[in-house]
NUBA-357101 format. One record per residue (C-alpha): residue number from 1; x, y, z; residue in one letter. Coordinates in steps of 0.05 Angstrom, whole numbers, plus 5000, padded with zeros to 4 digits. Each point is the difference from the previous one (the first is absolute). Layout:
N
+-----+------+------+------+------+
| seq |   xx |   yy |   zz | type |
+-----+------+------+------+------+
| NUM |    X |    Y |    Z |    A |
...
+-----+------+------+------+------+
//
This chain:
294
+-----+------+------+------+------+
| seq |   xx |   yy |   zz | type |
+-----+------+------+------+------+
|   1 | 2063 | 2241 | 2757 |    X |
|   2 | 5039 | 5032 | 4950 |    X |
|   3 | 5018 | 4940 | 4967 |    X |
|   4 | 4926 | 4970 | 4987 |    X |
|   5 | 4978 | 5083 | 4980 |    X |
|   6 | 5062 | 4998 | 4944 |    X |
|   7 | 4961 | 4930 | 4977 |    X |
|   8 | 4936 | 5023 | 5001 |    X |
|   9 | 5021 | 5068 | 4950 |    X |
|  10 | 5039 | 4952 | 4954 |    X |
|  11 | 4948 | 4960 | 4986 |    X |
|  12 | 4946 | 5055 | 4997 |    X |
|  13 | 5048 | 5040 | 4936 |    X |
|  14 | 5037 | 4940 | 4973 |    X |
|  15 | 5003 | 5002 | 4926 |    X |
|  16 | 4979 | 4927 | 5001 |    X |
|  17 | 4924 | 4983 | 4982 |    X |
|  18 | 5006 | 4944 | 5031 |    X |
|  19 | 5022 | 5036 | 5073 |    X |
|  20 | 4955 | 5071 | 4997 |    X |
|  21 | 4939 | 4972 | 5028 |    X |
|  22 | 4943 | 5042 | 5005 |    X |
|  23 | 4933 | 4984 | 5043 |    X |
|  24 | 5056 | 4943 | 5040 |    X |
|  25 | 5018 | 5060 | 5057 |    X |
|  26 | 4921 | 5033 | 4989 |    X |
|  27 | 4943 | 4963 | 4994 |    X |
|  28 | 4954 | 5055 | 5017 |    X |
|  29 | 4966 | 5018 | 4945 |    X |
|  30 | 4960 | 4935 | 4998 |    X |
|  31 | 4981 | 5001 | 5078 |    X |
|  32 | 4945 | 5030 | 5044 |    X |
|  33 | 4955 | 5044 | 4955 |    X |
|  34 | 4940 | 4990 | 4961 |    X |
|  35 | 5007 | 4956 | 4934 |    X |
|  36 | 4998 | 5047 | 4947 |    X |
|  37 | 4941 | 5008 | 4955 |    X |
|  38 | 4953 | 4956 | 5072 |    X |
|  39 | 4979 | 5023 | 5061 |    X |
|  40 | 5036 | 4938 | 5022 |    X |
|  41 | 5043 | 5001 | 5054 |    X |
|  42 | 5071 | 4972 | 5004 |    X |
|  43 | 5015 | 4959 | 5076 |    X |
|  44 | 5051 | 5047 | 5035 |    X |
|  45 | 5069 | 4971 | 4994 |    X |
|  46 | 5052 | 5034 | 5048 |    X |
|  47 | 5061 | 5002 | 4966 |    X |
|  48 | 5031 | 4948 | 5051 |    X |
|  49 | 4942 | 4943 | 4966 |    X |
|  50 | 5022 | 5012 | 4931 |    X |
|  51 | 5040 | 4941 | 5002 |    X |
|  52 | 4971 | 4934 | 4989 |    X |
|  53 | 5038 | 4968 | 5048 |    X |
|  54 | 4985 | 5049 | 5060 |    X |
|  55 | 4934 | 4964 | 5028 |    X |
|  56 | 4936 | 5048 | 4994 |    X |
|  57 | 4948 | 4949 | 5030 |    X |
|  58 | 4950 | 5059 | 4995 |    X |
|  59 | 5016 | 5002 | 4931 |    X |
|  60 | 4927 | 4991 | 4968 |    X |
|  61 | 5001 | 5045 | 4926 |    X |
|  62 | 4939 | 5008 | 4962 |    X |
|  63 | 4999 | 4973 | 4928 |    X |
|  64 | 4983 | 5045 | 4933 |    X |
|  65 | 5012 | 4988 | 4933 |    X |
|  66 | 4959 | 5067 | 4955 |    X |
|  67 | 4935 | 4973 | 4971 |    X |
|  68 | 5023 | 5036 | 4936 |    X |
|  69 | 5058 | 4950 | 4979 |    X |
|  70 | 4969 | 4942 | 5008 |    X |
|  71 | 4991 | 4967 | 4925 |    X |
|  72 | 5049 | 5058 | 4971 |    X |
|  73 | 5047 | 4960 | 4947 |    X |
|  74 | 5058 | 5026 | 5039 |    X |
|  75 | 4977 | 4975 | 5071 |    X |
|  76 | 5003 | 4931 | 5026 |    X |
|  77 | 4943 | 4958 | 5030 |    X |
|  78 | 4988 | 4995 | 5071 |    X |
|  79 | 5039 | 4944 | 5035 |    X |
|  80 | 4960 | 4934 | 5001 |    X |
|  81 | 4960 | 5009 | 4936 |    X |
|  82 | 4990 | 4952 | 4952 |    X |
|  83 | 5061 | 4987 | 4951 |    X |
|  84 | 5040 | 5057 | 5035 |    X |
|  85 | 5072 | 4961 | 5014 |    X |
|  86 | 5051 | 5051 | 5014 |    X |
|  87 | 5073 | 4981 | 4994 |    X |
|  88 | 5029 | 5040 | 5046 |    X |
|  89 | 5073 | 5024 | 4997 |    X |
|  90 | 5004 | 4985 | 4924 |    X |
|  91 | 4978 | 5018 | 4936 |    X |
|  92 | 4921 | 4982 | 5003 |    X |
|  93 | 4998 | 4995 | 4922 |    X |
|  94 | 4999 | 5076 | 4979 |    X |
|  95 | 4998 | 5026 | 5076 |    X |
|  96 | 5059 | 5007 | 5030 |    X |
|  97 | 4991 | 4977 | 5075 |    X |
|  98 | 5074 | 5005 | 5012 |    X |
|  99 | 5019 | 5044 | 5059 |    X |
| 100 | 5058 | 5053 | 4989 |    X |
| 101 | 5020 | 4982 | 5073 |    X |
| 102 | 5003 | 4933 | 5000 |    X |
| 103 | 4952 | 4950 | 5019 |    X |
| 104 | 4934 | 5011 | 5043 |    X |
| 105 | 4963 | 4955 | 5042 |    X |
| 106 | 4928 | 4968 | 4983 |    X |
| 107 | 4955 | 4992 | 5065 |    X |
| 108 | 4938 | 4978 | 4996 |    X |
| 109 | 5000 | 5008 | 4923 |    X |
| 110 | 5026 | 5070 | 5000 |    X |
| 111 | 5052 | 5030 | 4984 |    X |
| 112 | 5036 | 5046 | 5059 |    X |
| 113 | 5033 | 5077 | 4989 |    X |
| 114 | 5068 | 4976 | 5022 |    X |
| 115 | 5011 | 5069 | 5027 |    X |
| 116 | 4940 | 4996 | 5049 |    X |
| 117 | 4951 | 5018 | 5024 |    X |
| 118 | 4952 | 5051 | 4974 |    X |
| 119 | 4927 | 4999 | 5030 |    X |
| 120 | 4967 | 4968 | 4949 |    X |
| 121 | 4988 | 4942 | 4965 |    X |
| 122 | 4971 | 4981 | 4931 |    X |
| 123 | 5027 | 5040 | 4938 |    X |
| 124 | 4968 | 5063 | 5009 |    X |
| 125 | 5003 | 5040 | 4936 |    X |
| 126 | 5055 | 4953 | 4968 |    X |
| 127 | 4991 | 4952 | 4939 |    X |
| 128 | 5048 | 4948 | 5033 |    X |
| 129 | 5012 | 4960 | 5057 |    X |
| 130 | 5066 | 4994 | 5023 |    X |
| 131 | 5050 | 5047 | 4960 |    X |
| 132 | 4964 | 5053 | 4954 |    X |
| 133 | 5063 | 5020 | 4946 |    X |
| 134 | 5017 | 5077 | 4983 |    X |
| 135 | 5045 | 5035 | 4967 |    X |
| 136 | 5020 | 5072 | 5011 |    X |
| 137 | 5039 | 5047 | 4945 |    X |
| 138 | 5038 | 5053 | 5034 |    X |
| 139 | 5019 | 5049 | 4946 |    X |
| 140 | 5045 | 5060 | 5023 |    X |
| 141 | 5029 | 5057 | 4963 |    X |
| 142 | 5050 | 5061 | 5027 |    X |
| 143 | 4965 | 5060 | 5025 |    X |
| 144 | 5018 | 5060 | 4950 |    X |
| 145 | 4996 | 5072 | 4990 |    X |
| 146 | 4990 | 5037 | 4941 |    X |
| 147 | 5061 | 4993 | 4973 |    X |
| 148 | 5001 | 4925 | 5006 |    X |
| 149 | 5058 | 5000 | 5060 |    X |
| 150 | 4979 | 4958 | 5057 |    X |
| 151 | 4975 | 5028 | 5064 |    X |
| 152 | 5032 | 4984 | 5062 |    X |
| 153 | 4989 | 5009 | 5078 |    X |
| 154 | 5024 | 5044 | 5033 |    X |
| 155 | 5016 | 4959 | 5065 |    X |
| 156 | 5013 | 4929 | 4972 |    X |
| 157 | 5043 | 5031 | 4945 |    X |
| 158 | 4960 | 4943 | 4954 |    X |
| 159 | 4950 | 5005 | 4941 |    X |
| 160 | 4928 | 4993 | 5004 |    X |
| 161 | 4969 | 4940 | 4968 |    X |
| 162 | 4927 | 4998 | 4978 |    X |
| 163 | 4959 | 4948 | 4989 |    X |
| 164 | 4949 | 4978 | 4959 |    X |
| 165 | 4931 | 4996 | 5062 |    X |
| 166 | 4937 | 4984 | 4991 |    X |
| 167 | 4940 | 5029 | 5042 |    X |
| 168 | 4959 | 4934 | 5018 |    X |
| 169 | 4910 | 5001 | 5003 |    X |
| 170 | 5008 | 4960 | 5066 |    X |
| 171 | 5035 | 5027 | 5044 |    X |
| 172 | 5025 | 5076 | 4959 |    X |
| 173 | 5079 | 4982 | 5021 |    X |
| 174 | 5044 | 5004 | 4953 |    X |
| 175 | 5039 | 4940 | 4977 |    X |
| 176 | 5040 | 4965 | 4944 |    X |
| 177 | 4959 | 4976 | 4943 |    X |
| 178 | 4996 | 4932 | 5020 |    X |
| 179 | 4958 | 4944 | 4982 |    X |
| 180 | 4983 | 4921 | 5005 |    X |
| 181 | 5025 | 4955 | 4959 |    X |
| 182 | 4956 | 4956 | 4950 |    X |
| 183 | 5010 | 4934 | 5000 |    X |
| 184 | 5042 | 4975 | 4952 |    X |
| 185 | 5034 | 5064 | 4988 |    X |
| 186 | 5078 | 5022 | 5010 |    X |
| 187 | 5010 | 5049 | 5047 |    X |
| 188 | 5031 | 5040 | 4949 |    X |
| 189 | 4940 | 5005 | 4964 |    X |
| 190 | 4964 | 5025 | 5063 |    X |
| 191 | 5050 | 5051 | 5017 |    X |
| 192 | 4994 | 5040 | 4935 |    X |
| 193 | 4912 | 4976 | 4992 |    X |
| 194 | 4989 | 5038 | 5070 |    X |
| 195 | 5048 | 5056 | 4977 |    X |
| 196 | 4966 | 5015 | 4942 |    X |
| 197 | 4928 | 4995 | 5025 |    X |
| 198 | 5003 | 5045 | 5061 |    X |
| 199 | 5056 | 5052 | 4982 |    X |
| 200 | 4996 | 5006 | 4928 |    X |
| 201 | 4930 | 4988 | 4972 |    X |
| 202 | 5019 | 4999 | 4937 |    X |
| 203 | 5067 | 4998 | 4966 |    X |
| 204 | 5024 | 4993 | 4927 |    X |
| 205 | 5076 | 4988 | 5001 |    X |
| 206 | 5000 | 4928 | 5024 |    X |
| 207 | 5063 | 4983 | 4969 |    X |
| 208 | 5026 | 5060 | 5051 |    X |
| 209 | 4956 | 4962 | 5057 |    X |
| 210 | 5035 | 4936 | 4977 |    X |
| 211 | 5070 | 5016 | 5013 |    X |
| 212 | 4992 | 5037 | 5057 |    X |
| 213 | 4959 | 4948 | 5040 |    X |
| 214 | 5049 | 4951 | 4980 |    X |
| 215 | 5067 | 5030 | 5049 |    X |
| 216 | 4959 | 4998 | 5061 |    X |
| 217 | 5044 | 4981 | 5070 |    X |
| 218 | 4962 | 4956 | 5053 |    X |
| 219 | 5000 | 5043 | 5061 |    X |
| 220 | 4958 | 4947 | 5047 |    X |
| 221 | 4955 | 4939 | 4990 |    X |
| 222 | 4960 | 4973 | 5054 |    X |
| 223 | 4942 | 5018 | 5058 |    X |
| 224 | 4960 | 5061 | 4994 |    X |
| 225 | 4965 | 5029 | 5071 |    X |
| 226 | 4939 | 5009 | 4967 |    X |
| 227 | 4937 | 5024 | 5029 |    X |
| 228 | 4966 | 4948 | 4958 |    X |
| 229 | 5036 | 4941 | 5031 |    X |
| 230 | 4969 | 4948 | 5047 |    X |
| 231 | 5018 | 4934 | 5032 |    X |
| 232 | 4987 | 4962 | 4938 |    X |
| 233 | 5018 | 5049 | 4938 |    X |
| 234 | 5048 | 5049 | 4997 |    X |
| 235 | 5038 | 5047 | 4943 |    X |
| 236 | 5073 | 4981 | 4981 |    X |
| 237 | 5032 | 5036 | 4951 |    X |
| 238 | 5064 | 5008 | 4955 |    X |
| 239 | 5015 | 5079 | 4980 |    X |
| 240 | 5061 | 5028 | 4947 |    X |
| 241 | 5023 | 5063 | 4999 |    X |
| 242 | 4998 | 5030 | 4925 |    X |
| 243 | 5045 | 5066 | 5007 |    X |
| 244 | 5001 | 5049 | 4935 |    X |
| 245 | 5066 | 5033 | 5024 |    X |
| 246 | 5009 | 5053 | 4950 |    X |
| 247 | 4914 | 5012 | 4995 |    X |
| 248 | 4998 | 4987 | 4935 |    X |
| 249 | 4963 | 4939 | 4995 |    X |
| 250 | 4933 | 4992 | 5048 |    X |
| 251 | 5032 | 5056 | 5036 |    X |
| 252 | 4971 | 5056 | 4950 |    X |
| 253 | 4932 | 4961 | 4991 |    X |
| 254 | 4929 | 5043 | 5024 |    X |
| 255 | 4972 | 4953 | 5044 |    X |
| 256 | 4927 | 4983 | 4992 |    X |
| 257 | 4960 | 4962 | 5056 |    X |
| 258 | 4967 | 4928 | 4983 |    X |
| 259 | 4939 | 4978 | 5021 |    X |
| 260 | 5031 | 4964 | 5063 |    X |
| 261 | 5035 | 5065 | 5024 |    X |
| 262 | 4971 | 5055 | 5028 |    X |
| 263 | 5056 | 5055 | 4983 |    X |
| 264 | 5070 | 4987 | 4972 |    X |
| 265 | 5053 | 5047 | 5009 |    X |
| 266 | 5088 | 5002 | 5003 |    X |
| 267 | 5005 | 5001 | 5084 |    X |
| 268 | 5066 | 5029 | 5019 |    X |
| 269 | 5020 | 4949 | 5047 |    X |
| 270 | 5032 | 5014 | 5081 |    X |
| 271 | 4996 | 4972 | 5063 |    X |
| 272 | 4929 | 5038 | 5014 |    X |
| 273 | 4959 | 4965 | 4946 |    X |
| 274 | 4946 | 4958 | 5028 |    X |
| 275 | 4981 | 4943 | 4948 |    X |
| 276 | 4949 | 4935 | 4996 |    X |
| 277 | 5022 | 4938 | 5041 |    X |
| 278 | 5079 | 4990 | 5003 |    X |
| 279 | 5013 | 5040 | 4931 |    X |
| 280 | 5035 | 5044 | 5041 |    X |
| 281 | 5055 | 4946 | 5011 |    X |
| 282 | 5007 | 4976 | 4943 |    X |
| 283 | 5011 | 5075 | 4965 |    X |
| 284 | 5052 | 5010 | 5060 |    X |
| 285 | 5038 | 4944 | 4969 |    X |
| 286 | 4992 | 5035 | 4924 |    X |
| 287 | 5027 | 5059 | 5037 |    X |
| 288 | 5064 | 4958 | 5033 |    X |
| 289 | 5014 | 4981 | 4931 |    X |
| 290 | 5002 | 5053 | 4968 |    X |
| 291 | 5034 | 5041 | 5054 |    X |
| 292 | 4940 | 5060 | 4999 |    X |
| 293 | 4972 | 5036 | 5051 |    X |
| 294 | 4959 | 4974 | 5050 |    X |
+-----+------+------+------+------+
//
């Protein structure tokens, strides 16, 4: 018992992106509750049916895709229309139809959430089938006093990081200041785009921006337990932490909401926080790294 606990908490705070592996030990977000935004229902899925390979024979989801994105430039078609060909698990042109986890199955045309089941099929309120790419900036400073010294806890002995949250309009939770990726576009690019648009508003020192988006460290790429995922779309994404140690870079910024964010703010960051999806995992492993409170 020991041993396979010890495994389990290594591979939960390794430093590796590759090992940390949010929404792989949860997959609860995304699971018996109404689809947001519907009055649709998800099928119940007891944690022990998650797993595709578990037989569910009763297993009978209903389908939704939102009226809303069908014909948006960002959205595809529905499967079986005219001149729609998806290539799945590769890059579909400008789409990227690549799976951070490796490859997915097709059944009967579809393409299947690899991590399980959900409730629901269709796409719900996402623009792609299959993998739907994001990118998430998480930009930390030191908490300081008025003097500029750090401030530490008492009980871990540690400093106090903040972080740069965002208050979302769907769900009011707080979360990094994430966003999809266009197609086409570098990651990179998408990092610092979603940055500016929902934390800063509106910013003059770009060259500032510029060098400071360029040091980021990948904290963890891969599946997302979002409550926007179904069978046959879900949200994968790739997030870098951006730390201003010293605060003198985006660390002494005012922060201004976007039109995508509700509120903005610098959220001291501890165990206790409560954040959208698995964003609470992935700032764990910012907090690992930078050996901070928690």
């Amino acid at each position: 018992m020991f041993i396979h606990t010890h495994f389990f908490i290594l591979l939960l705070f390794s430093m590796s992106a590759q090992m940390l592996k949010p929404g792989v030990f949860k997959h609860i977000t995304c699971r018996n509750n109404i689809y947001p935004k519907s009055t649709v229902k998800r099928f119940s899925v007891p944690s022990e049916f998650v797993d595709w390979s578990t037989e569910y024979s009763k297993y009978i989801p209903p389908n939704y895709t939102a009226p809303h994105i069908n014909g948006q430039p960002w959205a595809d078609p529905d499967i079986g229309c005219e001149n729609f060909q998806p290539k799945w698990n590769e890059l579909d042109g400008a789409v990227n139809r690549v799976s951070l986890n490796g490859i997915y199955k097709i059944e009967n045309e579809y393409p299947i959430n690899s991590f399980g089941r959900t409730g629901l099929r269709g796409r719900g309120l996402l623009g792609r089938w299959g993998p739907n790419h994001a990118a998430d900036p998480v930009v930390t400073r030191w908490q300081r006093d008025a003097d500029g010294n750090k401030i530490w806890n008492s009980e871990t002995k540690k400093s106090i990081l903040q972080m740069v949250a965002i208050q979302r309009h769907d769900n009011n939770m707080w979360a990094i200041p994430g966003g999809m990726v266009d197609p086409g576009e570098k990651v990179s690019a998408t990092l610092k785009r979603e940055f500016m648009e929902e934390a800063l508003d509106s910013f003059d020192n770009q060259k500032m921006i510029e060098e400071f988006f360029a040091k980021g460290v990948e904290i963890y790429t891969g599946y997302v337990d979002d409550y926007r995922n179904t069978d046959n779309a879900w949200i994968e994404t790739v997030a870098y932490n951006f730390h201003d140690d010293n605060g003198t870079a985006v660390g002494q910024l005012k922060l201004s909401a976007g039109d995508d964010a509700a509120n903005v703010k610098w959220l001291s960051i501890d165990s206790s926080i409560k954040l959208h999806a698995n964003h609470n995992d992935i700032i764990e492993a910012v907090v690992t790294k930078l050996n901070a409170h928690w």
